[in-house]
C-alpha positions as CSV (number, residue, x, y, z in Angstrom):
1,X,-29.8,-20.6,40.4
2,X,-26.5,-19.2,41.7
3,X,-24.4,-22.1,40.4
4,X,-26.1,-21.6,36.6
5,X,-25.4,-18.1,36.7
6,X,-21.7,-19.0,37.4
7,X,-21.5,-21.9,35.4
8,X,-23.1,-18.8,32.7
9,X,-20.2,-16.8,33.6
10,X,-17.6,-19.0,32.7
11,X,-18.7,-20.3,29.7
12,X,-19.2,-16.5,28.7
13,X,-15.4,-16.2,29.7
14,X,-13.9,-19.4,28.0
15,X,-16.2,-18.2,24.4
16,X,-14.3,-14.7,25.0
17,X,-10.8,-16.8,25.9
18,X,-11.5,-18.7,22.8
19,X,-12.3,-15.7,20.7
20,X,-8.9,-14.1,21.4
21,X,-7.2,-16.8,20.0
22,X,-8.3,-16.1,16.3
23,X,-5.3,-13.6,16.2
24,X,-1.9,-13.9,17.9
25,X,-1.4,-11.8,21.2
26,X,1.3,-9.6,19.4
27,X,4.0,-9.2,16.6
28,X,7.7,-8.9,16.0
29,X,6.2,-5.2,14.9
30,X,4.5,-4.0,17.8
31,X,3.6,-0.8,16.1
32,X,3.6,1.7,12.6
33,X,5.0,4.8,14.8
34,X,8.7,4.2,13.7
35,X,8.0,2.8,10.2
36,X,8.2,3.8,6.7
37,X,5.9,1.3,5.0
38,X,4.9,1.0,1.3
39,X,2.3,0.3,-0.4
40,X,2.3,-3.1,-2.4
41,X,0.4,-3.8,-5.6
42,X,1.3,-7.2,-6.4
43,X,-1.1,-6.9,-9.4
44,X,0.7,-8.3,-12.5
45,X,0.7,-10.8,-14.6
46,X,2.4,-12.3,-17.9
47,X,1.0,-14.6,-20.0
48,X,2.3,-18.1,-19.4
49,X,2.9,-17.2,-15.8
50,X,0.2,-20.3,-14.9
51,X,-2.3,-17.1,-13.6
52,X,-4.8,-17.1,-16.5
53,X,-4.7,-13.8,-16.4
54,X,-2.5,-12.6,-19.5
55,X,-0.5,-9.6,-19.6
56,X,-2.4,-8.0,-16.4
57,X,-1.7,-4.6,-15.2
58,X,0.7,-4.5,-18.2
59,X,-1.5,-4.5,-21.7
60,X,-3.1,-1.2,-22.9
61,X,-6.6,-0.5,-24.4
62,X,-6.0,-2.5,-27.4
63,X,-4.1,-5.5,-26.3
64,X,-0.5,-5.9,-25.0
65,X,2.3,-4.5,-27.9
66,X,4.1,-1.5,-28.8
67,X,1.4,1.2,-29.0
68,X,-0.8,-0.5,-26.4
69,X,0.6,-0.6,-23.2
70,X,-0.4,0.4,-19.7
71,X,2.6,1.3,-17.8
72,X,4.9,4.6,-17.5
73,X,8.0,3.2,-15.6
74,X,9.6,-0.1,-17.1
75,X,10.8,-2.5,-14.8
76,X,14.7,-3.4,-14.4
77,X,14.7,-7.4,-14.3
78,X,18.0,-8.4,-14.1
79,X,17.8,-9.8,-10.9
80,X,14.3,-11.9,-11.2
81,X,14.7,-15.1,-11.5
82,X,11.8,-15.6,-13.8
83,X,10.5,-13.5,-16.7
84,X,9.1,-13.3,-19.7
85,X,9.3,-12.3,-23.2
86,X,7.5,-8.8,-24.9
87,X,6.8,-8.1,-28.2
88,X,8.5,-4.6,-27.0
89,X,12.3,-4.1,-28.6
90,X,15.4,-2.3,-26.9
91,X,17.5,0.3,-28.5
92,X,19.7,-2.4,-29.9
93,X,16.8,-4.5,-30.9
94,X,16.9,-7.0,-28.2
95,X,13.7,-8.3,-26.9
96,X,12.2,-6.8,-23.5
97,X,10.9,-8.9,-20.7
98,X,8.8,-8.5,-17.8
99,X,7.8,-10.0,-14.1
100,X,5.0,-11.4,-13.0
101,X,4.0,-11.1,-9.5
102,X,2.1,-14.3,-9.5
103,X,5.9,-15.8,-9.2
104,X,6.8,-16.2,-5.9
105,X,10.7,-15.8,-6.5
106,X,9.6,-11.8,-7.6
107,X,7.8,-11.7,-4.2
108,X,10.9,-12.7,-2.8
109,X,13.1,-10.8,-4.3
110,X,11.2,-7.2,-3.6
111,X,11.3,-8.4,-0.1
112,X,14.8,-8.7,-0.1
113,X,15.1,-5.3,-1.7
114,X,13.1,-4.2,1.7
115,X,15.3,-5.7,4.3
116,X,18.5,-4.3,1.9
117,X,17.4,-0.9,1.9
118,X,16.0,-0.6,5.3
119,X,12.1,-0.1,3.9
120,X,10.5,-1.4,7.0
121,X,7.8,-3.2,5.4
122,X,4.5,-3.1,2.8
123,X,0.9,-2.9,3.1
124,X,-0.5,-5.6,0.5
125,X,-3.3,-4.5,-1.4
126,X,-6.5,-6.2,-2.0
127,X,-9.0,-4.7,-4.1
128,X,-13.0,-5.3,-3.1
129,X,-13.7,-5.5,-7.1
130,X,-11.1,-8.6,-7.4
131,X,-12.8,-10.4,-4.9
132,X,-15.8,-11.4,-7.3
133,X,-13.7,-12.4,-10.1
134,X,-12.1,-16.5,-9.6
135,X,-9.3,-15.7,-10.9
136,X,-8.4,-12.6,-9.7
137,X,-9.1,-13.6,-6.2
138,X,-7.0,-17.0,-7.3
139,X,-4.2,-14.1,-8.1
140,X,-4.4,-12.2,-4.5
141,X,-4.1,-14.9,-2.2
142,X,-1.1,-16.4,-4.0
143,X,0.7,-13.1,-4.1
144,X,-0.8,-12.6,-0.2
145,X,0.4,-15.7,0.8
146,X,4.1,-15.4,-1.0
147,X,3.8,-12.1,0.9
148,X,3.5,-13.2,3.9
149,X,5.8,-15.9,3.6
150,X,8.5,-13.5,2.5
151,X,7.9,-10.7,5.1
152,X,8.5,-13.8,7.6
153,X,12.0,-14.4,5.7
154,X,12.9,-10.9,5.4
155,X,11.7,-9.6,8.7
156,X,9.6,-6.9,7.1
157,X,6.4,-5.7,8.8
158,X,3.2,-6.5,6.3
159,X,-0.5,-5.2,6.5
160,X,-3.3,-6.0,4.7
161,X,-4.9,-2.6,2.8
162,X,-8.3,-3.3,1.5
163,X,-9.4,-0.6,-1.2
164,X,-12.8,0.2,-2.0
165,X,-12.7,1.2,-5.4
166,X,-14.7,-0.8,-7.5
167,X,-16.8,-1.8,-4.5
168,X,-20.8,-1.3,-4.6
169,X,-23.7,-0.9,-1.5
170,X,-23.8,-4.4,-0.1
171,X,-20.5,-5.5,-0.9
172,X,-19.8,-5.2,3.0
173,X,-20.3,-8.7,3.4
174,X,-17.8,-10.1,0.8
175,X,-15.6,-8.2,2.4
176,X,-16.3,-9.5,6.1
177,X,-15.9,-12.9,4.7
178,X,-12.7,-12.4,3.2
179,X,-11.3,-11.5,6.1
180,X,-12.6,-14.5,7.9
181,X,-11.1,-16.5,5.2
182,X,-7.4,-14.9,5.1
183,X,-7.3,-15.1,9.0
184,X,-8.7,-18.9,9.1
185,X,-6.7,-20.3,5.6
186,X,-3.8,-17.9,5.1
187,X,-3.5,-17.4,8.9
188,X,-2.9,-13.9,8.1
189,X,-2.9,-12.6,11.9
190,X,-1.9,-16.2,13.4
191,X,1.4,-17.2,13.1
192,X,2.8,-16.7,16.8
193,X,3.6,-13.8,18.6
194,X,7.1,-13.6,16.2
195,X,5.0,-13.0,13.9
196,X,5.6,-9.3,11.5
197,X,2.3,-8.9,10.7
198,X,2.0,-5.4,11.8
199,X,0.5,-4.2,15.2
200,X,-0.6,-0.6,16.3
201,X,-2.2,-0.3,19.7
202,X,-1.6,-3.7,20.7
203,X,-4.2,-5.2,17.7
204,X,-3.3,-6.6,14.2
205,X,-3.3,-3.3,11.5
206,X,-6.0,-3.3,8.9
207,X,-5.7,-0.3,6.5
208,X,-9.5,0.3,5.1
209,X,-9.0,2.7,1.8
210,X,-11.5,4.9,-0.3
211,X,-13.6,6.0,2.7
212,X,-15.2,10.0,2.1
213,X,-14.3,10.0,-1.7
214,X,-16.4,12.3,-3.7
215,X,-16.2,10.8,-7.5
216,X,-19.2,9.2,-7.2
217,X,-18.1,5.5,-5.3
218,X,-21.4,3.0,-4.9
219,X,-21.2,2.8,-1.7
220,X,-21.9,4.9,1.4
221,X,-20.6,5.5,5.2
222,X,-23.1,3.5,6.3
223,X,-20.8,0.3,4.2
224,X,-17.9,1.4,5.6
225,X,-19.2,1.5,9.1
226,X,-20.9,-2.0,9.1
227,X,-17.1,-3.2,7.8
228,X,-15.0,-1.3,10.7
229,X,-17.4,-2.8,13.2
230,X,-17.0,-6.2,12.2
231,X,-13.1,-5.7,12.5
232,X,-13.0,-4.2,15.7
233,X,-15.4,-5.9,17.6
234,X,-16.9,-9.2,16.0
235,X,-15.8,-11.8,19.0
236,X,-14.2,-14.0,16.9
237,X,-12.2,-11.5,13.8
238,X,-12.3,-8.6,15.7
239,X,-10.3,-6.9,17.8
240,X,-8.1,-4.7,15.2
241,X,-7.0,-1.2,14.8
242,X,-7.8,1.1,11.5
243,X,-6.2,2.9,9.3
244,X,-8.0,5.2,7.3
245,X,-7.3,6.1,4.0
246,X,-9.6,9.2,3.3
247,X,-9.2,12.0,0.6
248,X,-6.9,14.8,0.8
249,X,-9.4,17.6,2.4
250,X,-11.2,15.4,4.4
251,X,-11.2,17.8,7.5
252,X,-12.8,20.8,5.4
253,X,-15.1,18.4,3.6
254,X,-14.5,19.8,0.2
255,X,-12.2,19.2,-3.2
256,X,-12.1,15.4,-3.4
257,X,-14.3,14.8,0.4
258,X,-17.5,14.6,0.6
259,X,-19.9,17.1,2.4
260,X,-21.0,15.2,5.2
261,X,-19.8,15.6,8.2
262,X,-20.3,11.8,9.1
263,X,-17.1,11.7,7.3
264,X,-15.2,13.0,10.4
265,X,-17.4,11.1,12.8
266,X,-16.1,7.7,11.0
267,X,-12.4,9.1,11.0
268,X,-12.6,9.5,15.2
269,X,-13.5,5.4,15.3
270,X,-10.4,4.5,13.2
271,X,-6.6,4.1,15.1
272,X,-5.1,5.5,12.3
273,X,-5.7,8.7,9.4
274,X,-3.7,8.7,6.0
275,X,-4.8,11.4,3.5
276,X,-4.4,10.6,0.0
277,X,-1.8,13.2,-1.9
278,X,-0.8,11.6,-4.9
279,X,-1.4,13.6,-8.1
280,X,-2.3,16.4,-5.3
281,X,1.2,18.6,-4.9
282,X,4.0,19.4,-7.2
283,X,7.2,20.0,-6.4
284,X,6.7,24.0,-5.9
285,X,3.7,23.3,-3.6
286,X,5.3,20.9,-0.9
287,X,5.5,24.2,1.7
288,X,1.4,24.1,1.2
289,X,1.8,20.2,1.7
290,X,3.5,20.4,5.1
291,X,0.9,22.7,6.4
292,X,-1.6,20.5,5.4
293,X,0.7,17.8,7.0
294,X,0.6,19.7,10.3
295,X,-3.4,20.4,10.4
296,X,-3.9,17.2,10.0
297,X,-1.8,16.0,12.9
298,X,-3.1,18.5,15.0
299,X,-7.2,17.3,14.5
300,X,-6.1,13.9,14.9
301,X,-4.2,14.5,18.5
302,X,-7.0,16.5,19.5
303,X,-9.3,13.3,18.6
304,X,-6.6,11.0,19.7
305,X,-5.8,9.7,16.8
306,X,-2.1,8.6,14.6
307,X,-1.6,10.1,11.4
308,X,0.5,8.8,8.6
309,X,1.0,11.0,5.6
310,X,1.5,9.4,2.0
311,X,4.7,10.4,0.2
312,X,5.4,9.9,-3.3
313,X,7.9,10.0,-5.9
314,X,6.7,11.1,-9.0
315,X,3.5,11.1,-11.0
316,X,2.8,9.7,-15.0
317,X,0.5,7.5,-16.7
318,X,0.3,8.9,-20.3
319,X,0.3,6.0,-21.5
320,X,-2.6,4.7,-19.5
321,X,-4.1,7.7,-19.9
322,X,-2.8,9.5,-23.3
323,X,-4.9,12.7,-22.5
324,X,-2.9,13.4,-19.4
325,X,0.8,14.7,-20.1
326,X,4.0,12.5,-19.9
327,X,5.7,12.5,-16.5
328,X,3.3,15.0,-15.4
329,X,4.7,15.2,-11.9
330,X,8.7,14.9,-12.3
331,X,10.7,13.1,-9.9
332,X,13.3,16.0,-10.5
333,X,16.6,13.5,-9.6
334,X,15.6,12.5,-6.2
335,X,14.6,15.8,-5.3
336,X,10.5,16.0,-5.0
337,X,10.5,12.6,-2.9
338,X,13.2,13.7,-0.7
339,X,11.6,16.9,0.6
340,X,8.3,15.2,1.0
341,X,10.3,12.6,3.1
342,X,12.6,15.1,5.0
343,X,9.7,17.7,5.4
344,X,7.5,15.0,7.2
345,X,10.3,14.0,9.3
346,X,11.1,17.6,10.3
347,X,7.2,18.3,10.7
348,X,7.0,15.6,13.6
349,X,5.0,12.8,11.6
350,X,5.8,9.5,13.6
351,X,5.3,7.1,10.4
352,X,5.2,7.1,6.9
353,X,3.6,5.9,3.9
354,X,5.7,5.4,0.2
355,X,2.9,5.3,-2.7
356,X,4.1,2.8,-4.2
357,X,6.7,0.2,-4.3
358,X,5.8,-1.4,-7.4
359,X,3.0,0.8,-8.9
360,X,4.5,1.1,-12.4
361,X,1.1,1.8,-14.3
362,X,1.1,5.8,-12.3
363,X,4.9,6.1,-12.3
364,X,5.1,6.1,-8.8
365,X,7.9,2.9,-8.0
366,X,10.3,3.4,-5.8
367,X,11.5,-0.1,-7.0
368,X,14.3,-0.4,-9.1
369,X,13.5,0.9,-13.4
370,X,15.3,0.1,-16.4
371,X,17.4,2.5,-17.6
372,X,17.0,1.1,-21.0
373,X,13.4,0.6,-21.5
374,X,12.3,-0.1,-24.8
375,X,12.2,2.1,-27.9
376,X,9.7,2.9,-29.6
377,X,5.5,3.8,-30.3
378,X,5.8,4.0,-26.4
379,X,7.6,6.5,-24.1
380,X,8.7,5.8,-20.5
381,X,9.8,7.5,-17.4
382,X,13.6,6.8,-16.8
383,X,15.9,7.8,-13.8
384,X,17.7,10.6,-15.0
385,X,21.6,10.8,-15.9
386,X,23.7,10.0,-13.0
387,X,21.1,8.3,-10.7
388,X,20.9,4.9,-10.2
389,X,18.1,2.6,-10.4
390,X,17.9,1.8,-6.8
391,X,18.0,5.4,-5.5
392,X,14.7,5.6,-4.6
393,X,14.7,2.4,-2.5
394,X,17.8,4.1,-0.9
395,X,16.2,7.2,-0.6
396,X,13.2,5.6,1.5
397,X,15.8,3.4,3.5
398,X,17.5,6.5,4.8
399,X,14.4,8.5,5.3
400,X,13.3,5.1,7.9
401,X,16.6,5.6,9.7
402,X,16.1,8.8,10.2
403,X,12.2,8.8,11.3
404,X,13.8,5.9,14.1
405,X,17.0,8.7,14.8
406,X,19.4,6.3,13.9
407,X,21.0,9.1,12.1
408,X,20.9,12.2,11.7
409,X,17.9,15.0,10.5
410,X,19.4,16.4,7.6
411,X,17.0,18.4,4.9
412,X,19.5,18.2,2.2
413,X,19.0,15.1,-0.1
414,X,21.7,12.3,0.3
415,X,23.5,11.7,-2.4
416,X,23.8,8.4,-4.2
417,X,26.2,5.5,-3.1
């Protein structure tokens, strides 16, 4: 009896050994705290770009041409290797062209952006919704895979962000076997303990986003809970730290939260809490912001909990959207990112979060924009007179050198190279 229960024992032991081997021990990034990251679409295509997918992310309600187009910031690509022709026309009637992400040279290229700016590194995301579609999924794990191929290159920190929207009641499970999937096939979490995908309390990062939304999502806590449990404690996948991404009053449980305090009972299981303030503060309101800013912080140290704010650059997508105003939050030279960024920094945040690095459909790149983008039916959001087209990535590098105290805290904005 005595040598079963020991024989028992070890087996239970070599299972748990075994178990621990799904992800690597550690990472080249051993944690966020330190880190501006971004946040990483990776969502478009181009027709003839061998995706299937057509002009993806970049057509508007009636097709892709002038008049019909989705995006408010128009991508400078002079330095892709591949692109592709528009039906859109510059000022001097030259044709426009745009990237698709399903290259793998862009991949590359906007990770060497990262490691020339000093942007520490991207959270990838993957939309629940895509998942269910062949060739959308088809899309992800190519782009996820390049991804992670160039963060390896580039020595940038990556994270996979999985965003609800879209998602419905049940969906838990496609999710779960996603995961299972990128871990065992794209060896997401398994590539040695050089590895940058990104760490926080000594376990691979997942970022879960959409959780406490009140604009009617098909899914409840009870989804979300089934999904965190799986990725921190399934023996074989588990063992990760959360990060949250939750609504912008999620402690008062009001505005864009739910009412149910659950909500805040979920957030104390996660690692990690990142409010959502795009489209949320102007330029004026960054004082009410930073307050928010420090509230936050405060509930999470008493729960003992990281916090990550999410800073942005500007807001626009009129031409997603024609109802909504053109460059309805202005990026004001620099100015509204920078005292977001320094104002963070000052406020005693220990990581950040840029929305986005690519996301041209809401206007809120950081990556570098034409400064001739086509004429025409069309209007588009261009860096104003005297700033260059990098100065955001610039921007963003500096404020990660000063979040480490590499340099100096200084509130006024640095001015361009």
């Amino acid at each position: 009896m005595k040598r079963n229960k020991i024989l028992l024992i070890m087996l239970c032991f070599a299972y748990t050994a075994n178990a621990q081997l799904k992800h690597s021990t550690t990472s080249a990034f051993k944690s966020y705290k330190g880190l501006v990251m971004a946040g990483y679409q990776g969502w478009f295509n181009a027709l003839g770009d061998g995706g299937g997918r057509g002009w993806n992310h970049y057509a508007g309600a009636k097709g892709f041409a002038p008049g019909s187009i989705k995006i408010d910031v128009w991508p400078d690509v002079s330095e892709y290797k591949k692109t592709y022709k528009t039906a859109f026309q510059h000022e001097d009637g030259s044709p426009a062209y745009l990237f698709s992400s399903y290259d793998e040279s862009t991949v590359q290229l906007h990770f060497k952006w990262m490691e020339q700016y000093g942007i520490d590194g991207v959270f990838v995301q993957r939309f629940v919704s895509n998942l269910k579609n062949a060739k959308s999924l088809a899309h992800n794990n190519k782009v996820l895979r390049s991804a992670l191929d160039a963060a390896g290159k580039h020595k940038r920190a990556i994270s996979l962000m999985y965003d609800f929207s879209g998602m419905q009641e049940g969906d838990e499970d496609l999710v779960i076997n996603d995961f299972k999937h990128l871990v065992d096939s794209l060896r997401l979490t398994t590539r040695g303990n050089k590895q940058t995908y990104l760490y926080h309390n000594q376990k691979p990062l997942v970022a879960l986003w959409g959780i406490g939304f009140n604009d009617k999502r098909r899914y409840t806590l009870k989804t979300i809970t089934k999904i965190m449990d799986f990725l921190q404690h399934d023996p074989v996948y588990g063992g990760c730290s959360l990060l949250l991404g939750v609504p912008t009053q999620w402690r008062e449980l009001k505005g864009d939260a739910i009412a149910d305090p659950g909500l805040l009972e979920v957030c104390k299981k996660a690692d990690i809490i990142q409010p959502w303030f795009v489209g949320r503060f102007k330029e004026e309101n960054i004082p009410v912001m930073m307050e928010r800013i420090k509230a936050d912080m405060a509930w999470c140290k008493a729960n003992r909990l990281d916090f990550v704010p999410v800073i942005y650059p500007g807001f626009s997508w009129h031409n997603m959207k024609p109802s909504s105003p053109f460059d309805q939050i202005p990026r004001n030279r620099g100015q509204f990112f920078w005292k977001q960024l320094s104002g963070a920094i000052n406020s005693g945040v220990e990581m950040i979060y840029v929305a986005m690095f690519d996301e041209v459909d809401e206007g809120t790149a950081i990556f570098k924009a034409s400064k001739n983008p086509p004429v025409g039916e069309n209007s588009f959001v261009k860096f104003e007179e005297g700033i260059p087209n990098d100065y955001y990535l610039y921007l963003a590098g500096f404020a990660s050198k000063m979040l480490k105290k590499e340099i100096s805290f200084q509130n006024n904005i640095p001015l361009p190279k």
